[in-house]
N, C-alpha and C positions, 0 to 999 in steps of 0.2 A: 388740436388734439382733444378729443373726446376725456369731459370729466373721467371717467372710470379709469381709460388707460393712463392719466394722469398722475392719480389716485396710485397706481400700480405702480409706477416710475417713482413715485416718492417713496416708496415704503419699500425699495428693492434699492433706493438711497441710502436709506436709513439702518438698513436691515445688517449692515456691519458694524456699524457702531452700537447697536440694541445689540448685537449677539458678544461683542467686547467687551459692553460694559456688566450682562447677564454673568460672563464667566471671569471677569477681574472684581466685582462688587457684589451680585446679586448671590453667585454660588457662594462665597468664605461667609457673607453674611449668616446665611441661610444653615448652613454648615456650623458655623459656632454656636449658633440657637440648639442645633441639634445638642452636640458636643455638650453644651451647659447642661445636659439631663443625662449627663456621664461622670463617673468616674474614672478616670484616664489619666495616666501619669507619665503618657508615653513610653509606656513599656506595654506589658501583656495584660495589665490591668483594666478592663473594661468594661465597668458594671454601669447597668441602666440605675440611677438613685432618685428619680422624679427631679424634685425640685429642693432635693437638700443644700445643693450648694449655693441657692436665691434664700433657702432659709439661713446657711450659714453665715452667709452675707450680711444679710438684712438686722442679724440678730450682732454681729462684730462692730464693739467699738472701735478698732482699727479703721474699717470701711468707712464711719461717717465721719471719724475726722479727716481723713481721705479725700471724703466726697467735698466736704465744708474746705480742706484747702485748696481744690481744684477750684472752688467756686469764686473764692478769696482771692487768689492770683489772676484766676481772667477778668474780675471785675475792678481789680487796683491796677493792672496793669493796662487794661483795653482804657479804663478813665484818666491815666497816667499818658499815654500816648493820644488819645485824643483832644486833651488841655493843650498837653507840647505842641501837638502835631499844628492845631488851630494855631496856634500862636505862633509858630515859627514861619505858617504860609501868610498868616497876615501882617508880617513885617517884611520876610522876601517879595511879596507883593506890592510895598509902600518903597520899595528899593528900588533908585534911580541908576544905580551906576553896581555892578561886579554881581546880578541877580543871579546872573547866568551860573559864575564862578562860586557863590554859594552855595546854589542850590546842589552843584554837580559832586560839594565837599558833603553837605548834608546826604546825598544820597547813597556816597559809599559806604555804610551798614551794611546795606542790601545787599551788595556785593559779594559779603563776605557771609558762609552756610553758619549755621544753628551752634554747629560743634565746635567751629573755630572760635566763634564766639564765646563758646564756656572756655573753652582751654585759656584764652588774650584773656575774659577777665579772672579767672585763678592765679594769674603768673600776676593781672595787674593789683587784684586786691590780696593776695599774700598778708599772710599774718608779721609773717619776718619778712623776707624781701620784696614785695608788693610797692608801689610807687607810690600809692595810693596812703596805707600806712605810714613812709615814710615825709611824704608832705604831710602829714599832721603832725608829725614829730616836730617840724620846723615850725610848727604853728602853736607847738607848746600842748598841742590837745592829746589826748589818751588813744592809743591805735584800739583799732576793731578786730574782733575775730571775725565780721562779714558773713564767710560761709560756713564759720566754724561753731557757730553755736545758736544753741535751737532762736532763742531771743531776735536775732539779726537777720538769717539765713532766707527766709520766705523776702524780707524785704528787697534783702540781695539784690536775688533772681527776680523780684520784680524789675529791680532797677535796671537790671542788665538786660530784660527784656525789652525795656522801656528805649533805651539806647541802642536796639538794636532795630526796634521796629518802627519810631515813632516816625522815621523818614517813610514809610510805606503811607501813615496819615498825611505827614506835611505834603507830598507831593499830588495826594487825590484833591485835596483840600486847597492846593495853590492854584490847580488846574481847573477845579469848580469856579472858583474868587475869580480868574481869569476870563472865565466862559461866562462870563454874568451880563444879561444887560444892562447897561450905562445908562441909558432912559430914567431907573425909578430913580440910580443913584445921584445922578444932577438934579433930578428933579426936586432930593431931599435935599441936597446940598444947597439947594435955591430956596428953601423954604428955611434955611437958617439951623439944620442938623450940623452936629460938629463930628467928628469922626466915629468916635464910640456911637453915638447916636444913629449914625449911618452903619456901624457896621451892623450892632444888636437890631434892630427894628427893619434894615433893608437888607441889606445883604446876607445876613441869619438865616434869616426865614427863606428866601431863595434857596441858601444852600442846603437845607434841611435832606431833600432826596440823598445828594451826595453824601452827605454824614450819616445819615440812616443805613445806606450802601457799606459805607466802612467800619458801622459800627458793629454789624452782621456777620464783615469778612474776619475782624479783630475779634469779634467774642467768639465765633466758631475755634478761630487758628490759636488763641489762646487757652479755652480749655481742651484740645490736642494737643499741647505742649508736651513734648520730652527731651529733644534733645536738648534743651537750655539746662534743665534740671537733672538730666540723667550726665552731662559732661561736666555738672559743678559741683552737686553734692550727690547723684547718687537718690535722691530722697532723703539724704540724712541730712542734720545731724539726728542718730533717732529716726522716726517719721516726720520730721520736722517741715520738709519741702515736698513729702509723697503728695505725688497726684494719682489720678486713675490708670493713666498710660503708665508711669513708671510702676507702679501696684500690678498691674496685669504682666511688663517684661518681669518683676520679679518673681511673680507665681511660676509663669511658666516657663523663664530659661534660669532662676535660680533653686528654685526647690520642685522645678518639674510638673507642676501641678496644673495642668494644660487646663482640664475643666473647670477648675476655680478660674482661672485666669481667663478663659474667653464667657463667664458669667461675668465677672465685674466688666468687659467690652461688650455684652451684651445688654447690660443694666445703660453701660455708660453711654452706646447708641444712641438708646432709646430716648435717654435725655437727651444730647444735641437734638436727636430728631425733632422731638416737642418743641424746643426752645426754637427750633430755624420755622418751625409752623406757627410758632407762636410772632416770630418776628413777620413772615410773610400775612399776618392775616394784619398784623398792626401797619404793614406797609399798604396793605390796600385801602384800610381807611383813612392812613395821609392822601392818598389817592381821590379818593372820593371826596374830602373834607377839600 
């Protein structure tokens, strides 16, 4: 088959998924941009206002603590789950006997969606009836309010993020350890390295792609976060646990205010976007290095 009609066949391949992803991604994008250079409260109110709502933004301290807790949560919890995550694949990995049978109990998190997950830890970390407070009664120590109060609450939802996802690290992370050549690792082992020694200095450094990979997919999927925080506190206590995503469903399906609320999604794009070009240009000079 001649280049050109080739050429043609690819792009007549293509040409339904380019037009799916134009009108599920490209159009509402495109569309919110507009929208932010509106006043609109989903009624009749529709005035063009420039860029007052990027000034009003910009100028509210609401928004930057906002911005600084979004930043806070996906960077305690992607660092919280990738410690875990390392560490629970390099000990399932050193298992002789039941690897199988662990790992299949480790992996049920996943299993369970975002929301089920807030509601199981409310009922488990309860102020009064929670399990969680109650084993510390037996332990003599002082119960927590957890989600209840501004002090505790961000850690919370870290924590429960952290047990919900670190299984999504351990298992890329088991599966890298696993796919590794044996060549350098005998070879350190013959040179008198003891385990730490093999893992930091050989096996580490091997794995660096894969953990680069996950740590891309976890910092993205973390500061998107909402249904962890919209099923536990809400944002509150206060703005205690406000992120961006919950900041935005409050603008516009609690006080209506569509165009505020697709400026802070279109401020907030724009960050991932940076941050994912910023990861992809650091991925190419591990590449080249």
């Amino acid at each position: 088959m001649p280049a050109a009609a080739r050429n043609r066949v690819v792009y007549f391949l293509i040409a339904p998924a380019v037009l799916i992803l134009a009108l599920t991604s490209l159009y509402p994008a495109v569309y919110s941009l507009v929208l932010s250079f509106f006043n609109w409260n989903w009624g009749n109110r529709f005035d063009f206002i420039g860029l007052a709502n990027y000034i009003d933004l910009f100028s509210s301290a609401e928004f930057w603590q906002v911005l600084y807790q979004t930043f806070l949560f996906a960077v305690a919890a992607t660092s919280l789950e990738l410690v875990l995550g390392i560490g629970l694949a390099v000990v399932v990995d050193r298992l002789q006997f039941g690897a199988s049978v662990i790992r299949t109990l480790l992996l049920t998190p996943l299993m369970v969606s975002g929301i089920i997950v807030a509601l199981m830890s409310k009922i488990v970390l309860d102020p009064m009836l929670g399990i969680v407070n109650y084993a510390l009664g037996l332990l003599g120590l002082p119960p927590s309010p957890f989600f209840g109060a501004t002090s505790t609450a961000m850690a919370t939802v870290i924590m429960v993020d952290a047990w919900w996802q670190t299984a999504f690290v351990f298992i890329i992370v088991l599966a890298g350890l696993q796919s590794l050549p044996q060549e350098p690792i005998e070879a350190a082992r013959v040179d008198g390295a003891g385990s730490l020694q093999t893992f930091f200095r050989v096996k580490l450094p091997m794995l660096r792609p894969v953990l680069f990979t996950v740590l891309i997919f976890r910092t993205i999927d973390t500061l998107k976060v909402f249904d962890i925080i919209f099923g536990t506190t809400g944002g509150g206590p206060q703005i205690a646990t406000e992120v961006m995503q919950t900041m935005a469903y409050r603008k516009a399906f609690s006080f209506l205010q569509m165009s505020e609320a697709m400026t802070v999604m279109v401020i907030f794009s724009v960050i991932v976007l940076a941050i994912s070009l910023i990861y992809m240009r650091l991925e190419e000079r591990m590449e080249a290095d």
